[in-house]
Backbone atoms as SQL, in Angstrom:
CREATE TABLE atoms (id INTEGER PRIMARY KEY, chain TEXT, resi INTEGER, resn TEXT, atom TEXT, x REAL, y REAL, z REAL);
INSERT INTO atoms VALUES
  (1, 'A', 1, 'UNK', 'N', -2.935, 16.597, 19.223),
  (2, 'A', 1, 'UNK', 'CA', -1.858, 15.944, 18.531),
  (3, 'A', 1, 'UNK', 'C', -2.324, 15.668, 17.099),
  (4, 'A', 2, 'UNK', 'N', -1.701, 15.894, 15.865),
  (5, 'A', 2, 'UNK', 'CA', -1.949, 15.874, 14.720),
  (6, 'A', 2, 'UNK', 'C', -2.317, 14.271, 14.459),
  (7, 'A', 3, 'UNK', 'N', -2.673, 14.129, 13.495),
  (8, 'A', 3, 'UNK', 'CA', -2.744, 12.907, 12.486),
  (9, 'A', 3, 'UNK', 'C', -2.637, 12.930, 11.213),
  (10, 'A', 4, 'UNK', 'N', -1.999, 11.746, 10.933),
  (11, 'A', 4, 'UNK', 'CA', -1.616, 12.191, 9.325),
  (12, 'A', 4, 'UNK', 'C', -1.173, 10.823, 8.601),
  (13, 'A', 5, 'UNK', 'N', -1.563, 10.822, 7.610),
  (14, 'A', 5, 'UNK', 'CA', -1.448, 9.820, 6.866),
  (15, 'A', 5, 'UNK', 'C', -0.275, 9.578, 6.011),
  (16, 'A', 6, 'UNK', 'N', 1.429, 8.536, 5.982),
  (17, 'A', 6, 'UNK', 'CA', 2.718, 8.201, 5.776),
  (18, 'A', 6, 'UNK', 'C', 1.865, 7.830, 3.972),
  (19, 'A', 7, 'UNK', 'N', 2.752, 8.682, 3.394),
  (20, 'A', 7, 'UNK', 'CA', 2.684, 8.553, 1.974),
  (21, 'A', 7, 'UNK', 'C', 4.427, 7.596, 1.511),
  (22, 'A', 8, 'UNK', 'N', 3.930, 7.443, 0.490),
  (23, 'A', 8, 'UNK', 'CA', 5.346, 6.910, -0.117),
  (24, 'A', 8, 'UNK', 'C', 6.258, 7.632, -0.573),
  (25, 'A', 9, 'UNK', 'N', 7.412, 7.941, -0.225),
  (26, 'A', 9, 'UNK', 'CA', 8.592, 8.484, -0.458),
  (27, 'A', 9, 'UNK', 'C', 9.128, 8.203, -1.823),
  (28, 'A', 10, 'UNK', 'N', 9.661, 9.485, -2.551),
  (29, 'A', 10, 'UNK', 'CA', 9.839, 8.731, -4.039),
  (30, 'A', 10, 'UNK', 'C', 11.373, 8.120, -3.734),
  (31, 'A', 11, 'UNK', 'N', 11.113, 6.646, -4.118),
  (32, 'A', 11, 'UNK', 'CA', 12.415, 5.544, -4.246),
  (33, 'A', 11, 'UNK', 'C', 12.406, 4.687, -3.052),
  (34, 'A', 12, 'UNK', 'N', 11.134, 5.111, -2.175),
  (35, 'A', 12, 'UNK', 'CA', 11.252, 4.127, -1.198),
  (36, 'A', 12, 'UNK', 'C', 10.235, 3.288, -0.831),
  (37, 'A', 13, 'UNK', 'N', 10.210, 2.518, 0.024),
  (38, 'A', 13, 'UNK', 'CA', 9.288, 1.433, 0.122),
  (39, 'A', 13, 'UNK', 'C', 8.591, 2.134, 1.249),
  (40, 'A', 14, 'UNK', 'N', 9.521, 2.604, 2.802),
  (41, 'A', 14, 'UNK', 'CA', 8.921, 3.023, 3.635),
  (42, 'A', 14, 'UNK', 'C', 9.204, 4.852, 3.746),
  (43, 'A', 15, 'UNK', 'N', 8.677, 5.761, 4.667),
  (44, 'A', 15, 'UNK', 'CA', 8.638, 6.988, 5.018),
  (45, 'A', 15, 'UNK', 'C', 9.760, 7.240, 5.656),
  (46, 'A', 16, 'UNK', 'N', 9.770, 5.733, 6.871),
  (47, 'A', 16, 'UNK', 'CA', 10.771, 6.129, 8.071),
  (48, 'A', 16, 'UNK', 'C', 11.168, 4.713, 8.569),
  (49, 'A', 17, 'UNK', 'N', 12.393, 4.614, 8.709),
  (50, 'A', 17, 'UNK', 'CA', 13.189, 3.387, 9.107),
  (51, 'A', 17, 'UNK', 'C', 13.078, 3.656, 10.601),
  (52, 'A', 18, 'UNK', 'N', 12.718, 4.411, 11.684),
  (53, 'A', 18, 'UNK', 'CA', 12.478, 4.184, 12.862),
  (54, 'A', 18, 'UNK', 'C', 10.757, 3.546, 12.792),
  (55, 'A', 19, 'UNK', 'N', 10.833, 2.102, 14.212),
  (56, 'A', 19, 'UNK', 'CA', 8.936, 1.925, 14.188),
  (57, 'A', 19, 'UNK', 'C', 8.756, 2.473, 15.365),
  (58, 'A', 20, 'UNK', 'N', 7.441, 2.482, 15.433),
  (59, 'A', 20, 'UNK', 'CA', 6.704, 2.543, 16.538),
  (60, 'A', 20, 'UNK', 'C', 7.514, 2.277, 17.775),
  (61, 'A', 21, 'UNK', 'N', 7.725, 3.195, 18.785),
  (62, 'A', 21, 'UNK', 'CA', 8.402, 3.375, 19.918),
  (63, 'A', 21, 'UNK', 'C', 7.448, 2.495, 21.207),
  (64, 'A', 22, 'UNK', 'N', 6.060, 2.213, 20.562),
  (65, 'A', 22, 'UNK', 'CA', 5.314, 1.797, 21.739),
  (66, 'A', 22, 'UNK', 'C', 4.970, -0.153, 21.267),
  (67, 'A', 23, 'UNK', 'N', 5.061, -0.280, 20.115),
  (68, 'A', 23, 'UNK', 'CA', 4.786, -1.670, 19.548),
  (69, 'A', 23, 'UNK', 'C', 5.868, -2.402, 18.959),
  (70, 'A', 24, 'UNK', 'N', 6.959, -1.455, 18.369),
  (71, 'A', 24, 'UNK', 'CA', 8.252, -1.990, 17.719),
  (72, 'A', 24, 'UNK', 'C', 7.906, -2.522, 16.463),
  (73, 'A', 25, 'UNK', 'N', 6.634, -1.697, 15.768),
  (74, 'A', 25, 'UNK', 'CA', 6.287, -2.190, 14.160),
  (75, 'A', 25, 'UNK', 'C', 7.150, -1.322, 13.793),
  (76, 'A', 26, 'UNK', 'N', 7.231, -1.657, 12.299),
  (77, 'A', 26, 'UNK', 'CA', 7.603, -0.397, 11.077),
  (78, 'A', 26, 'UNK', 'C', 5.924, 0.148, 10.764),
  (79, 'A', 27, 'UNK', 'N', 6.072, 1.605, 10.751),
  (80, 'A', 27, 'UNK', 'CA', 5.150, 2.456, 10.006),
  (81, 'A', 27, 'UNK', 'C', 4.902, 1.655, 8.394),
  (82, 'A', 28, 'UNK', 'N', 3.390, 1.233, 8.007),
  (83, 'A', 28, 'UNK', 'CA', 3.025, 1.143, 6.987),
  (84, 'A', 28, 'UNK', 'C', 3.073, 2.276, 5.944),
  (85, 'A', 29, 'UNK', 'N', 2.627, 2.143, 4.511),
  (86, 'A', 29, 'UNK', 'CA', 2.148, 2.865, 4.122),
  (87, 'A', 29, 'UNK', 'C', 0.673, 3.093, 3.915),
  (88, 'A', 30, 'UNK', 'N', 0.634, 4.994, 4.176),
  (89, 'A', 30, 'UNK', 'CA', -0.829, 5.177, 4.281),
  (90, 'A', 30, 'UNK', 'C', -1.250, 4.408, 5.168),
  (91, 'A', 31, 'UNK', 'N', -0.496, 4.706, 6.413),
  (92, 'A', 31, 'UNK', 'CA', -0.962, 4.000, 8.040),
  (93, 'A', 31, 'UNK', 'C', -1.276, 5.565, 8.347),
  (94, 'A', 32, 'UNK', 'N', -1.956, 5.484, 9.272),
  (95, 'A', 32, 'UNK', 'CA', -2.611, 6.681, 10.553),
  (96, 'A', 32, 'UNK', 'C', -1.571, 6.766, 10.984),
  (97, 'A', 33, 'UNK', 'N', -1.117, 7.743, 11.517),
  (98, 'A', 33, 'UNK', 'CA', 0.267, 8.157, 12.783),
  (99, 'A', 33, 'UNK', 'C', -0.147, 9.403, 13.512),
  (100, 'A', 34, 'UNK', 'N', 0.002, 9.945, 14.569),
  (101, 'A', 34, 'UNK', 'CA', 0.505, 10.175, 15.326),
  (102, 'A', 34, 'UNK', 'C', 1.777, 11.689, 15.868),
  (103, 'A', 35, 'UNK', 'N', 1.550, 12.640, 15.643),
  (104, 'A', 35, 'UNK', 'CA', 3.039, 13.247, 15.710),
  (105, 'A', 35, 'UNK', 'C', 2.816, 14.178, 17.280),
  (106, 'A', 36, 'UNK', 'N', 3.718, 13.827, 17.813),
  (107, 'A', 36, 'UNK', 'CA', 3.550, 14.127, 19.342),
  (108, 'A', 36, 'UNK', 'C', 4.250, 15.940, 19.399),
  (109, 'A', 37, 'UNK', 'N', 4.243, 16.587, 20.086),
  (110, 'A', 37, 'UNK', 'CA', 4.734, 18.328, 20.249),
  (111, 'A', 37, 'UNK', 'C', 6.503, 17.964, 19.884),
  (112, 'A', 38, 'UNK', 'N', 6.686, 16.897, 20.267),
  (113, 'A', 38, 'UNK', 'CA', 8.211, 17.065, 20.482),
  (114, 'A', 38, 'UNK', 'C', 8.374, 16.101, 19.062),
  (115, 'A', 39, 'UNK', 'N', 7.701, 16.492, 18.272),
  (116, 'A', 39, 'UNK', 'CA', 8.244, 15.307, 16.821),
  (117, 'A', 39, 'UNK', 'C', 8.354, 14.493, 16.656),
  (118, 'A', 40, 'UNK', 'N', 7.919, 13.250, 17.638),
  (119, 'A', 40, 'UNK', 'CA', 8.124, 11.880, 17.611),
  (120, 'A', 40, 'UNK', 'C', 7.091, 11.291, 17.192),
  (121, 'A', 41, 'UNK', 'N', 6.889, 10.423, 15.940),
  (122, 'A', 41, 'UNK', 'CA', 5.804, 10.090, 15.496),
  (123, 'A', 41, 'UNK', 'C', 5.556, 8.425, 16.208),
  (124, 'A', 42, 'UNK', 'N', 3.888, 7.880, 16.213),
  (125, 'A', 42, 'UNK', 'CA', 3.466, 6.851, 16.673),
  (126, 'A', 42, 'UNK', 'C', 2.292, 6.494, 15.967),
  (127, 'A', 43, 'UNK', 'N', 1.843, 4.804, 15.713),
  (128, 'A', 43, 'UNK', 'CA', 0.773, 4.614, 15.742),
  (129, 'A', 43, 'UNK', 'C', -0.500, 5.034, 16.132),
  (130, 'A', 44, 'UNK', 'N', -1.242, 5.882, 15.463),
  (131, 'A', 44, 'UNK', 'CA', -2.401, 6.434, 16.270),
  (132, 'A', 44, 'UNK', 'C', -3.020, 5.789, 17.541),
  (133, 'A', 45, 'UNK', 'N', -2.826, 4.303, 17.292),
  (134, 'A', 45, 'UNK', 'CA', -3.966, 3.658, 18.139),
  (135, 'A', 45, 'UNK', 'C', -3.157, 3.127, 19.321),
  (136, 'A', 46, 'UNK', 'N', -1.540, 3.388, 18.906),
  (137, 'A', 46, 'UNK', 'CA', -0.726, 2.888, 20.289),
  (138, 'A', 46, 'UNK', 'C', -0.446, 4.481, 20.879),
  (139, 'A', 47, 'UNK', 'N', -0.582, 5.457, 20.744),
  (140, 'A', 47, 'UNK', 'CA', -0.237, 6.747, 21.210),
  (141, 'A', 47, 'UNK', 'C', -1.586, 7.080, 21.890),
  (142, 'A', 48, 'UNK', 'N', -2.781, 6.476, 21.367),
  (143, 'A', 48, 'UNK', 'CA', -3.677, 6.987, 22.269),
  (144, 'A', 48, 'UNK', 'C', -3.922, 5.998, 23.574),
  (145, 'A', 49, 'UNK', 'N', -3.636, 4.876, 23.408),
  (146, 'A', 49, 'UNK', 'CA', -3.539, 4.048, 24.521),
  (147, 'A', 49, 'UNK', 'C', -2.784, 4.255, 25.815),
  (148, 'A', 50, 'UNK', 'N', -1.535, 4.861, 25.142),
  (149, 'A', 50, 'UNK', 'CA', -0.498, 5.263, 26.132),
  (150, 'A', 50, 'UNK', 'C', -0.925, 6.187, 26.950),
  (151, 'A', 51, 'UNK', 'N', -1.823, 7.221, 26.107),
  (152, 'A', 51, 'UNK', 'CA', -1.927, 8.484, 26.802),
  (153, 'A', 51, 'UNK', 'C', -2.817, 8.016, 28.163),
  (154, 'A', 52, 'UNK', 'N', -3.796, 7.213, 27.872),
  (155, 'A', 52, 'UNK', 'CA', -5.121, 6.677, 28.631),
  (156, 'A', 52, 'UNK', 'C', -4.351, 6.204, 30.001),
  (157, 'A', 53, 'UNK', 'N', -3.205, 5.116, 29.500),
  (158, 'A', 53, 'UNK', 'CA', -2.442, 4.604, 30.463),
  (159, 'A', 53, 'UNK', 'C', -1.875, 5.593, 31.368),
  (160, 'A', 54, 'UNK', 'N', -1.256, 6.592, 30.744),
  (161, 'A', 54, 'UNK', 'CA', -0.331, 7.574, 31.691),
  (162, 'A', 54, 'UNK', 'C', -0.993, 8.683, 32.334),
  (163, 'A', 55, 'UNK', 'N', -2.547, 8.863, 31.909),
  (164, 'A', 55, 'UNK', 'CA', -3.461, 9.920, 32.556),
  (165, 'A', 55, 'UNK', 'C', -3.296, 9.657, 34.058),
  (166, 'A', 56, 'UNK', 'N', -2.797, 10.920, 34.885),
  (167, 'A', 56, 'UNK', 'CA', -3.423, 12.322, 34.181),
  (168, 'A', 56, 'UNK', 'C', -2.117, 13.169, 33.868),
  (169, 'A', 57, 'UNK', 'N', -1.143, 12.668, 33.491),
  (170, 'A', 57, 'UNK', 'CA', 0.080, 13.062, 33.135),
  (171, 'A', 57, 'UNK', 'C', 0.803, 12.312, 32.473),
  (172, 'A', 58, 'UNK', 'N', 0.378, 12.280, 30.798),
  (173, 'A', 58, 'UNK', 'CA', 0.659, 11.935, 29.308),
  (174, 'A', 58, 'UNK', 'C', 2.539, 12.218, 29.292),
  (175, 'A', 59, 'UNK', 'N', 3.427, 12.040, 28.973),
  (176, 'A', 59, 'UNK', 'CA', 4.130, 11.777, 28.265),
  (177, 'A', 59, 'UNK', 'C', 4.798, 11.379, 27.047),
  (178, 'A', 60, 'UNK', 'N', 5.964, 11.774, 26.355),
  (179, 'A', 60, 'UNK', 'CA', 6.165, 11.038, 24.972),
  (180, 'A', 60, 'UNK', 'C', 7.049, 9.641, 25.333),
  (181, 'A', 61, 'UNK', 'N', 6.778, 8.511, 25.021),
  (182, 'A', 61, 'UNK', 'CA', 7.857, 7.550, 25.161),
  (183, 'A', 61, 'UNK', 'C', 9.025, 7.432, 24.749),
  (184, 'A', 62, 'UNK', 'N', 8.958, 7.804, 23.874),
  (185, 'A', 62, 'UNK', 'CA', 10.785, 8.420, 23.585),
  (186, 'A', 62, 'UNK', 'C', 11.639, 9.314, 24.247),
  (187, 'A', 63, 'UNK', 'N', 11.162, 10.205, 24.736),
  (188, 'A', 63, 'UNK', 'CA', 11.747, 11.374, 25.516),
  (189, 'A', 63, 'UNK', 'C', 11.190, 11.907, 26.674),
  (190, 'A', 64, 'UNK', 'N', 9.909, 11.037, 26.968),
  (191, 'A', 64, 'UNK', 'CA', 9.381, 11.504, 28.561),
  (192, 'A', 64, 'UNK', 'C', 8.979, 13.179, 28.662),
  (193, 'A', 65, 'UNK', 'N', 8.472, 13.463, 27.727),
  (194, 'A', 65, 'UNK', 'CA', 8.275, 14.938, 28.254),
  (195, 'A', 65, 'UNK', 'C', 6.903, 15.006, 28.020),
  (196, 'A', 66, 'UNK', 'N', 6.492, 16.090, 28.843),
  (197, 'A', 66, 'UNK', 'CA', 4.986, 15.805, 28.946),
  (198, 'A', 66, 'UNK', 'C', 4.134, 16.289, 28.262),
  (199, 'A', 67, 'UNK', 'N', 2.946, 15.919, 27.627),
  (200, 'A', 67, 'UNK', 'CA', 1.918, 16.570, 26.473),
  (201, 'A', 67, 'UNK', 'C', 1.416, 17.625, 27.673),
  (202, 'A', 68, 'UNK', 'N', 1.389, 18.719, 26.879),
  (203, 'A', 68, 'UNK', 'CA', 0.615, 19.685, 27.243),
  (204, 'A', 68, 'UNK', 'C', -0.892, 19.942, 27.544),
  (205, 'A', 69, 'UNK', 'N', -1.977, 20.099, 28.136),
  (206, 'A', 69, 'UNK', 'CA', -3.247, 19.866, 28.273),
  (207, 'A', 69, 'UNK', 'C', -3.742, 20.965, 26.290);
C-alpha cells in the first residue's frame, strides 16, 4: 500500500474534506497517509492497525473489500 505525503492544494487549507474513515480526523497537512488498492485514503498509523486487527483477512473500511496479499 503506498504512502504519501498530503501537500497543500493551491487556495486551500486542506487536500480533502473527507477524514480518516478509521479515527474521524481531518487529514493534516504534510500528514503520512495511506492509499488502499481501491482509492480510499487513511492515516498511516490507523490503516496499519486495522490491518493487524483484521489479519489474516485485511479489508478496506470504507468498502470492505479485501487487500490483496
Amino acid at each position: 500500500m503506498p504512502e504519501q505525503k498530503l501537500n497543500k492544494a493551491k487556495g486551500k487549507k486542506k487536500q480533502t474534506a473527507d477524514p480518516c474513515a478509521i479515527c474521524f480526523e481531518e487529514f493534516g497537512l504534510d500528514e503520512q497517509v495511506r492509499i488502499t488498492p481501491c482509492k480510499h485514503k487513511f492515516h498511516s498509523e490507523c490503516i496499519m492497525e486495522w490491518i493487524k486487527w483484521k489479519l489474516p483477512k485485511p479489508d478496506c473500511p470504507n468498502c470492505r473489500q479485501e487487500f490483496s496479499k
